[in-house]
MITI-471556 format. One record per residue (C-alpha): residue number from 1; z negated, x negated, y. Coordinates in steps of 0.1 Angstrom, whole numbers. Example, Ala and Ser with C-alpha at 12.3 -4.5 7.8 and 13.67 -1.06 7.14 Angstrom:
2
{seq: 1, pz: -78, px: -123, py: -45}
{seq: 2, pz: -71, px: -137, py: -11}
This chain:
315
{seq: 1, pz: 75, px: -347, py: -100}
{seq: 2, pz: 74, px: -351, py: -138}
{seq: 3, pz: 59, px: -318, py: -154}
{seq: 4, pz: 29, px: -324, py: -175}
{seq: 5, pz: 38, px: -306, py: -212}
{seq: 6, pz: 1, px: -326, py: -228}
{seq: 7, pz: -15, px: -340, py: -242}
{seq: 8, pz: -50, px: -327, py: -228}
{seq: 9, pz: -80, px: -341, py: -250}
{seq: 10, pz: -114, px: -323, py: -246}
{seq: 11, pz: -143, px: -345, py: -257}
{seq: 12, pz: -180, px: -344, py: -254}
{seq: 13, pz: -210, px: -353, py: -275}
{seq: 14, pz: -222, px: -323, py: -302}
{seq: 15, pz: -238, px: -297, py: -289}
{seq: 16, pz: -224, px: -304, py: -251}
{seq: 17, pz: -201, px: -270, py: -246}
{seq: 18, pz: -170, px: -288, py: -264}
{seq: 19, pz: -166, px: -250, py: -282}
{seq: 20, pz: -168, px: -233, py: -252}
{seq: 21, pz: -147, px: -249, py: -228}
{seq: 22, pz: -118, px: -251, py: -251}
{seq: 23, pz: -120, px: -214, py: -257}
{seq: 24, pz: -119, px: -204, py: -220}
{seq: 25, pz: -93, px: -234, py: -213}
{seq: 26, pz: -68, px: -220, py: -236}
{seq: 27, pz: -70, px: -186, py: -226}
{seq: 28, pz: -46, px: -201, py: -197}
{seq: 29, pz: -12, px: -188, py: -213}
{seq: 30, pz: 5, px: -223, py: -200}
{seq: 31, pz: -20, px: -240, py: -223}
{seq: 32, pz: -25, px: -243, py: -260}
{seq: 33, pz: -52, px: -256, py: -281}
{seq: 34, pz: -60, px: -249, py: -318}
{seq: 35, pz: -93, px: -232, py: -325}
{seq: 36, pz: -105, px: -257, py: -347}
{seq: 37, pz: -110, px: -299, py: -342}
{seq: 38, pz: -87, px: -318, py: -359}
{seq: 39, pz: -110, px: -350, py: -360}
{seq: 40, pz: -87, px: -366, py: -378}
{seq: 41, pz: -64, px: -388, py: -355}
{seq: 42, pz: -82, px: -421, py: -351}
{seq: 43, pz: -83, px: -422, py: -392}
{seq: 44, pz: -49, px: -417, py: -389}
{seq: 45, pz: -44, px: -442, py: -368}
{seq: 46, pz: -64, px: -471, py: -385}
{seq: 47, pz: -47, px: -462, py: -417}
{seq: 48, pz: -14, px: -461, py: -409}
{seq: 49, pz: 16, px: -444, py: -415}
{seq: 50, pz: 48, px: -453, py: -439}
{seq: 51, pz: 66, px: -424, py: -441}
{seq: 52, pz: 48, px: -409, py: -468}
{seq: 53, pz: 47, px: -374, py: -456}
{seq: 54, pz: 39, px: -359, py: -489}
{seq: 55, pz: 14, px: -383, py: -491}
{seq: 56, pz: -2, px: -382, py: -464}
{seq: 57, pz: 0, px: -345, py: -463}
{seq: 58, pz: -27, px: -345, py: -494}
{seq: 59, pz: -46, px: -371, py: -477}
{seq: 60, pz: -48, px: -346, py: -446}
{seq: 61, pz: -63, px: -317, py: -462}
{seq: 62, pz: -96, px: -334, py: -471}
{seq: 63, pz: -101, px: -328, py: -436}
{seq: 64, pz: -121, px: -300, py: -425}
{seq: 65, pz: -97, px: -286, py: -397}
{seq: 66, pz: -74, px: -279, py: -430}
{seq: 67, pz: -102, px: -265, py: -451}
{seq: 68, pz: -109, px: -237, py: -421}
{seq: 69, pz: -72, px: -232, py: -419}
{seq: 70, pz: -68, px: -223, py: -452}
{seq: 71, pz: -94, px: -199, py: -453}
{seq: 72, pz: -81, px: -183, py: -426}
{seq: 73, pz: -47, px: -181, py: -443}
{seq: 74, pz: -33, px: -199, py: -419}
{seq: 75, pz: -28, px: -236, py: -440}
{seq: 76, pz: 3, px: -253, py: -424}
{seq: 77, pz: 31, px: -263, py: -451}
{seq: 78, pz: 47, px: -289, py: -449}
{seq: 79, pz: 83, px: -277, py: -443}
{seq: 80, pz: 65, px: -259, py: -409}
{seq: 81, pz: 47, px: -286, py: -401}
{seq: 82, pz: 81, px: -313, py: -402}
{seq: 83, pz: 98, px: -285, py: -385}
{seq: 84, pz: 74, px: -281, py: -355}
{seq: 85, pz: 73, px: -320, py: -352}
{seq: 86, pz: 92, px: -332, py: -321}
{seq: 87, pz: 97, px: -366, py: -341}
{seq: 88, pz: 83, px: -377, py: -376}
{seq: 89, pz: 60, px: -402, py: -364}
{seq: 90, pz: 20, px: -401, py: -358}
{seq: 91, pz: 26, px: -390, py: -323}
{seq: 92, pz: 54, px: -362, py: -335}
{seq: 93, pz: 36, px: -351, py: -361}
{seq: 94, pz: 6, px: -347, py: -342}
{seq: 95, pz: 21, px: -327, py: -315}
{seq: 96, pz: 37, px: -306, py: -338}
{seq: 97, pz: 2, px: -294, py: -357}
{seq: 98, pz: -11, px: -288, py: -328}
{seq: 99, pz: 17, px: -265, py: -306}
{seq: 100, pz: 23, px: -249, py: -343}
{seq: 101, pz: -11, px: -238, py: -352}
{seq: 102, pz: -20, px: -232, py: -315}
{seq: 103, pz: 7, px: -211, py: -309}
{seq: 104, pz: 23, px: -231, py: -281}
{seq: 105, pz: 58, px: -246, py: -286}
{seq: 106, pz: 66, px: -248, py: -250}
{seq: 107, pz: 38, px: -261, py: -217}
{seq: 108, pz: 9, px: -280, py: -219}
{seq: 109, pz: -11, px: -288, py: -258}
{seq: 110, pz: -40, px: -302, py: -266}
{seq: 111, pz: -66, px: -307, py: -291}
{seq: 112, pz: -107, px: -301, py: -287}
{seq: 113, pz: -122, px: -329, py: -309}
{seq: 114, pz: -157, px: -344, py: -297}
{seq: 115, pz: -156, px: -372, py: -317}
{seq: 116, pz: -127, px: -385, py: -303}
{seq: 117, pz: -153, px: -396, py: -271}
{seq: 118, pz: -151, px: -429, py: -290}
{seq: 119, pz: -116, px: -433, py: -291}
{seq: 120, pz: -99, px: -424, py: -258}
{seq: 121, pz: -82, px: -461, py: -253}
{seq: 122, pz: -72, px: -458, py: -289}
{seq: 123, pz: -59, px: -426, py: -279}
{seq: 124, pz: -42, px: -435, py: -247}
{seq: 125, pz: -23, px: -459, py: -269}
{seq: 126, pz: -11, px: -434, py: -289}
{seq: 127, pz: 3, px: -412, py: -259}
{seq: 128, pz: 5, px: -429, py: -230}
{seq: 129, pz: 5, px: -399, py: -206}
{seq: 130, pz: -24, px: -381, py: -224}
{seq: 131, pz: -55, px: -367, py: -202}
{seq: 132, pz: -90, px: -361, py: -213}
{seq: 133, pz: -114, px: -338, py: -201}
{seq: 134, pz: -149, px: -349, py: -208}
{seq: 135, pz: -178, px: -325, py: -210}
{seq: 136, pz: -209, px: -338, py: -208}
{seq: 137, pz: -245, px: -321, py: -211}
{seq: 138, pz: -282, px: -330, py: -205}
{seq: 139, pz: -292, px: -355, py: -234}
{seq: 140, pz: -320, px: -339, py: -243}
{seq: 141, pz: -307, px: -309, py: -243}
{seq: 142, pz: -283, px: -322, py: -270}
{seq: 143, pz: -307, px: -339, py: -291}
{seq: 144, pz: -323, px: -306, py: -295}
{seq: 145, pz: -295, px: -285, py: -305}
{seq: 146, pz: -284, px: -306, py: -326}
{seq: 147, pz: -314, px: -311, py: -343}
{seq: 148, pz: -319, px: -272, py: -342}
{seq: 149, pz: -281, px: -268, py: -358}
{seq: 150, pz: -278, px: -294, py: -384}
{seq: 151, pz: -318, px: -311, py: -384}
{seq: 152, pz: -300, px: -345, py: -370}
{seq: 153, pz: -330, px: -367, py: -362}
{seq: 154, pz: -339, px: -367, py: -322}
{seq: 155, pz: -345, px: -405, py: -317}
{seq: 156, pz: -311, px: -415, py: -336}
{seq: 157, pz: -293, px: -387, py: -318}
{seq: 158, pz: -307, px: -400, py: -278}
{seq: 159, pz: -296, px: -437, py: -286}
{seq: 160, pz: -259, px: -421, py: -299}
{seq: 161, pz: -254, px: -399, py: -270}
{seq: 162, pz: -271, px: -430, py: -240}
{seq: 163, pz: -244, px: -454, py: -264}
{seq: 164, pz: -213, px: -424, py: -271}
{seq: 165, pz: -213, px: -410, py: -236}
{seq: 166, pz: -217, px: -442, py: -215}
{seq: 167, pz: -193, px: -460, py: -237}
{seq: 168, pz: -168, px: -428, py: -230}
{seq: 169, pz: -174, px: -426, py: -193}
{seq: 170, pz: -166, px: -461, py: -193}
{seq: 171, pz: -133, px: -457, py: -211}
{seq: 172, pz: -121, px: -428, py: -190}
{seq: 173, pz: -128, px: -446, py: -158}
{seq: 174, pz: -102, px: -470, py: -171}
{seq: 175, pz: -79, px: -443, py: -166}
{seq: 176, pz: -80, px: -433, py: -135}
{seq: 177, pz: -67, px: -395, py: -121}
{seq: 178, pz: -60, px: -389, py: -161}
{seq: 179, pz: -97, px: -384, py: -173}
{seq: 180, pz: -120, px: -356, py: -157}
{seq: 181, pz: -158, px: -356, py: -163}
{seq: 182, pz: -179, px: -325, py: -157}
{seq: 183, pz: -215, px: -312, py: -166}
{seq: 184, pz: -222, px: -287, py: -190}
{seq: 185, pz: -245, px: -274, py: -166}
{seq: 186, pz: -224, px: -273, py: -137}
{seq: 187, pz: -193, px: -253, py: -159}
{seq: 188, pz: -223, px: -226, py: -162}
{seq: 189, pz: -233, px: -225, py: -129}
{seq: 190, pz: -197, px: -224, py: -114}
{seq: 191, pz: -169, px: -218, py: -138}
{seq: 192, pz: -139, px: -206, py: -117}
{seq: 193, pz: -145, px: -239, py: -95}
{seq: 194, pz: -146, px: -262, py: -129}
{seq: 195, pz: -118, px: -242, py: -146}
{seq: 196, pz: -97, px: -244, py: -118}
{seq: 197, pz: -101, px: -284, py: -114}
{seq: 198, pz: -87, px: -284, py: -156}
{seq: 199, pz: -62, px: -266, py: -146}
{seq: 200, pz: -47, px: -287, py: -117}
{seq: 201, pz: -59, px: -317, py: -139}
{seq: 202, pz: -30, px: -305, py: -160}
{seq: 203, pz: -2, px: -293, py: -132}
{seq: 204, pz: -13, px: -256, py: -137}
{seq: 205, pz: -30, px: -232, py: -114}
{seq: 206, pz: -60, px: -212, py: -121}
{seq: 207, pz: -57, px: -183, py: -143}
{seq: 208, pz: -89, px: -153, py: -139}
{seq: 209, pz: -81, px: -151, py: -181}
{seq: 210, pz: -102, px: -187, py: -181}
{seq: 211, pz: -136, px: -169, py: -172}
{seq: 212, pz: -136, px: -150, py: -206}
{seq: 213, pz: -129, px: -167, py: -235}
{seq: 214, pz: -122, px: -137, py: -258}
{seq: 215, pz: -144, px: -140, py: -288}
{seq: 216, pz: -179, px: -155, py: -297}
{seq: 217, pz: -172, px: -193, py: -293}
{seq: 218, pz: -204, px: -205, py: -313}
{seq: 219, pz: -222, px: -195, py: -346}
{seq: 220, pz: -252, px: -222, py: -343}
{seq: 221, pz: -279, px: -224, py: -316}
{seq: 222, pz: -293, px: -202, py: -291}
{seq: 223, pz: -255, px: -191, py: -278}
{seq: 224, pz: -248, px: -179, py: -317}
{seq: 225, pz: -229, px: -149, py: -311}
{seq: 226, pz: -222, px: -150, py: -270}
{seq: 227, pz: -189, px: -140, py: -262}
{seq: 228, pz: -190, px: -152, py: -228}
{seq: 229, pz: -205, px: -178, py: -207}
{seq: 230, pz: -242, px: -179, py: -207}
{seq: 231, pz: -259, px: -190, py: -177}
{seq: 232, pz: -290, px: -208, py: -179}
{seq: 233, pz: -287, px: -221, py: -217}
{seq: 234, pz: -301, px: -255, py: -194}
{seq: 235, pz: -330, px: -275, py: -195}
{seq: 236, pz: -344, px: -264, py: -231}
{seq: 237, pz: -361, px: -297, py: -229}
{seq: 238, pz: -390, px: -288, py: -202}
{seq: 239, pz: -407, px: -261, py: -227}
{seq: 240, pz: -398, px: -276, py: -263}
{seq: 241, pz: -398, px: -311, py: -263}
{seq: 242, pz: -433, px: -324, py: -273}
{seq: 243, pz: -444, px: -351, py: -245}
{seq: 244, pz: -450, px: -381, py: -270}
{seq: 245, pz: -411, px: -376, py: -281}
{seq: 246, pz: -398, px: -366, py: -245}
{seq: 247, pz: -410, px: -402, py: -237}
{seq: 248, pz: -396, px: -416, py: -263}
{seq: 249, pz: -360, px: -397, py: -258}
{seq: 250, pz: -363, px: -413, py: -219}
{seq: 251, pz: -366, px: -447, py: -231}
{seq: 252, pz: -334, px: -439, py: -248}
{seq: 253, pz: -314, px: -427, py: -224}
{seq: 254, pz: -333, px: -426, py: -193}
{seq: 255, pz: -306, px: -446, py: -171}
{seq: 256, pz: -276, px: -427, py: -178}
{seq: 257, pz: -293, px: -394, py: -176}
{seq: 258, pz: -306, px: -404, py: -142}
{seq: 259, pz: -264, px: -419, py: -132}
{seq: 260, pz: -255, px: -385, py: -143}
{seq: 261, pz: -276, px: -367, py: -119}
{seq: 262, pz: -303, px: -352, py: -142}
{seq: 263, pz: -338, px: -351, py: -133}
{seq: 264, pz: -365, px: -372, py: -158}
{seq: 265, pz: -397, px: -367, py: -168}
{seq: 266, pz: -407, px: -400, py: -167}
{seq: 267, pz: -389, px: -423, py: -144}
{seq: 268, pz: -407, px: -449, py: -141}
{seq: 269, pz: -403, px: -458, py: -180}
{seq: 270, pz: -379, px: -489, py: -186}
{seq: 271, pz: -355, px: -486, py: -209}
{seq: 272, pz: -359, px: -494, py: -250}
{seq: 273, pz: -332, px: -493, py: -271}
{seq: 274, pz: -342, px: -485, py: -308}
{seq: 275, pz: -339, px: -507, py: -332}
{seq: 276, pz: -305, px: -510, py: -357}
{seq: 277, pz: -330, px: -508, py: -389}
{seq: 278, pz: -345, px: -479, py: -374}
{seq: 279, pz: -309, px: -463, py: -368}
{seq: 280, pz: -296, px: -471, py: -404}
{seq: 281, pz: -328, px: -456, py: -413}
{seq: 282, pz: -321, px: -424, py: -395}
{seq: 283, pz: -290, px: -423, py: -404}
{seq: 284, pz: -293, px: -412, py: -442}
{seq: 285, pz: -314, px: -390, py: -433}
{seq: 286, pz: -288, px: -374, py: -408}
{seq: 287, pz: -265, px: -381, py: -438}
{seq: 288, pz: -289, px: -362, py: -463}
{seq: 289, pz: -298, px: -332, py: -440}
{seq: 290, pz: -262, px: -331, py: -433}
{seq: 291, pz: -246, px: -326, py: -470}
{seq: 292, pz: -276, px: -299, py: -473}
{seq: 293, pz: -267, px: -279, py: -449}
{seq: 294, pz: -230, px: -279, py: -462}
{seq: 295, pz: -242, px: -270, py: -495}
{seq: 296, pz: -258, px: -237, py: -481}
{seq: 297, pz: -226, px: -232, py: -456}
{seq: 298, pz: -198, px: -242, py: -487}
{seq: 299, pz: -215, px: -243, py: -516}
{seq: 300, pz: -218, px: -276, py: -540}
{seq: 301, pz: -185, px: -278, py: -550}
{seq: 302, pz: -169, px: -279, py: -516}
{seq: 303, pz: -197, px: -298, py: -500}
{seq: 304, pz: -190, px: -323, py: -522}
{seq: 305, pz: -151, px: -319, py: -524}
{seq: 306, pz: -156, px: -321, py: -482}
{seq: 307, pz: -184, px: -347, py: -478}
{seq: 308, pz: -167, px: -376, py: -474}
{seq: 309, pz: -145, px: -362, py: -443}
{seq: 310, pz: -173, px: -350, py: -429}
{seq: 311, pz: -191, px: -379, py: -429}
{seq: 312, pz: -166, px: -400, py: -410}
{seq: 313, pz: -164, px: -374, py: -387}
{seq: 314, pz: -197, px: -362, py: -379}
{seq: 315, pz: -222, px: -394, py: -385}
């Protein structure tokens, strides 16, 4: 039997324990992923590639992955990254950044990019032997920390995650034994069990160093500052979602939270998508809210020198 050496994807709307599971999945020593997103791929991807690694090298670093690698002192060059590259194409060069800046040359790599829940076929193009791991938490529960992390608007945020998700669950299926799909709230509740499925889903065998994944693995939300699993950061919703919105958020994505197995308020509400005025509406103001809180995280001149990456990457 062929051994699996990656890639393994980790996707999952904003706010759905993406963070988390990546940290206590590459506490496996058989298993590396880098400690930030990349987020940049599918870009990559639609843009093309000529060759240009100088070029594209430049383009690269508007990215935020780079920005938090630099900071860190830990920028790639581009003589390390060519070196680390098991070819000099997209899929070479990919590989490379990765094993490089997650310390991995040999096993299984991987990348932990939520966004790239709309782009797994895309994906599977790319490496035709890749696996996914999708992570997937109670909507409402992500329309509130999001909104609680970066003000994202709730309504706007319900219609992404009923379209994002579904639309991901969808693609993976396509897949077959190669995409993996647990709850958020089932990781919590029984990690050793969901840990050890990601690691067979990848030809390893559960290692105990999974259950702790070493350092605080979020600075935003009620887990800000945790340095291990938190059990019962679930069902946020019941106390502090106002009724008139809960509704609301149901009408949104009241089908696929009942598919997924989660309990509604309201069930007997049918479903009613929002409008696409009203989401272009909500999205500048996602957009605005968005740049502001950059401003207080960067400062203006990197807020602005980052905004258009994170844009693309985060609306």
């Amino acid at each position: 039997m062929e051994v699996f050496e990656g890639p393994l994807f980790i996707v999952g709307a904003p706010r759905s324990g993406t963070k988390l599971l990546r940290d206590l999945v590459k506490q496996h020593p058989a298993i590396g992923i880098p400690d930030y997103e990349t987020e940049f791929l599918p870009r990559w991807l639609d843009l093309g590639y000529d060759g240009d690694f100088p070029a594209f090298y430049k383009w690269a670093k508007r990215f935020m992955y780079f920005k938090y690698m630099e900071e860190e002192g830990r920028l790639l060059s581009q003589e390390a990254w060519l070196a680390a590259s098991p070819a000099h194409d997209v899929a070479g060069l990919f590989e490379g950044l990765c094993r490089h800046d997650a310390a991995q040359p040999d096993g299984v790599w991987g990348d932990k990019s939520p966004n790239y829940r709309n782009n797994v076929a895309q994906i599977r193009g790319l490496y035709p032997k890749a696996r996914f791991v999708h992570i997937v938490r109670d909507g409402r529960d992500v329309c509130l920390s999001s909104h609680q992390a970066w003000h994202k608007h709730i309504l706007r945020n319900a219609q992404r995650w009923n379209d994002e998700v579904g639309g991901c669950r969808q693609a993976g299926r396509a897949l077959g034994e190669d995409y993996l799909e647990l709850r958020y709230e089932d990781l919590l509740d029984d990690p050793e069990r969901w840990l050890t499925a990601i690691a067979e889903h990848v030809g390893q065998s559960f290692d105990p160093k999974m259950l702790d994944p070493g350092r605080a693995t979020e600075n935003l939300g009620d887990t800000r500052g945790a340095t291990g699993i938190v059990k019962g950061n679930t069902g946020k919703w019941r106390e502090r979602m106002p009724p008139k919105q809960l509704r609301r958020v149901e009408e949104l994505c009241g089908p696929l939270l009942t598919e997924l197995g989660y309990e509604r308020a309201h069930p007997e509400l049918p479903p009613r998508p929002a409008r696409s005025s009203e989401m272009q509406a909500w999205r500048l103001v996602d957009g605005a809210n968005l740049l502001r809180f950059r401003v207080k995280e960067w400062g203006l001149r990197d807020a602005l020198k980052y905004s258009i990456s994170a844009l693309e990457s985060t609306l």
